[in-house]
C-alpha positions as a Markdown table, in Angstrom:
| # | Residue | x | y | z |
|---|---|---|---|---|
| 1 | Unk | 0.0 | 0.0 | 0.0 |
| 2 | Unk | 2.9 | 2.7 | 0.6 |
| 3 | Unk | 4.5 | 1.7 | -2.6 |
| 4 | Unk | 1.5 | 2.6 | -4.4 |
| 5 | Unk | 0.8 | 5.5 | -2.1 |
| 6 | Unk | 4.5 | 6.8 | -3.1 |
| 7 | Unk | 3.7 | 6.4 | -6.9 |
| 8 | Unk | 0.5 | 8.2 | -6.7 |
| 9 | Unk | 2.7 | 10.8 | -5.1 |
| 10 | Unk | 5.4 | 11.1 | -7.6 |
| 11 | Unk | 2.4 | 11.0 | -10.4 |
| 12 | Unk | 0.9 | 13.8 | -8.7 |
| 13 | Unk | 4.2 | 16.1 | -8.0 |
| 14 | Unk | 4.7 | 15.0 | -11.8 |
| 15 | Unk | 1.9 | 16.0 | -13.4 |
| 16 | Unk | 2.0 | 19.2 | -11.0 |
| 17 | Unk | 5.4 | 20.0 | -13.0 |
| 18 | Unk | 4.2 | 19.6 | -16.2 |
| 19 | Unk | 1.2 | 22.0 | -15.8 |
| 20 | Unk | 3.4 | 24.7 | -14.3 |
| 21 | Unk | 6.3 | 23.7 | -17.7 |
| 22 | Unk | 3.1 | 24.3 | -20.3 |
| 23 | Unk | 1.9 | 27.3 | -18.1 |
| 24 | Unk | 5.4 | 28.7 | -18.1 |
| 25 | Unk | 5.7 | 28.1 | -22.1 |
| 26 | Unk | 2.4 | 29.6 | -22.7 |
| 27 | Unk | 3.3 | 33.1 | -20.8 |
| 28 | Unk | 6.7 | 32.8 | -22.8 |
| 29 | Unk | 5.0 | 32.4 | -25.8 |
| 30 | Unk | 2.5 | 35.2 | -25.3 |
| 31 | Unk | 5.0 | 38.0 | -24.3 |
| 32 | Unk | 6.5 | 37.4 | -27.9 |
C-alpha cells in the first residue's frame, strides 16, 4: 500500500510540473 501510495505521489508532483512547464511556455510564448 505505501509503494503505491509513493507512486501516486510522484504521479501527482509529476503532473503538478508539467502543468506549471506548459503554463510557463504559454506566458513565454504570449509575451513574444
Amino acid at each position: 500500500v505505501q509503494l503505491a501510495l509513493d507512486d501516486a505521489v510522484k504521479y501527482e508532483m509529476a503532473s503538478d510540473t508539467l502543468v506549471r512547464e506548459s503554463i510557463a511556455a504559454l506566458q513565454k510564448s504570449s509575451m513574444l
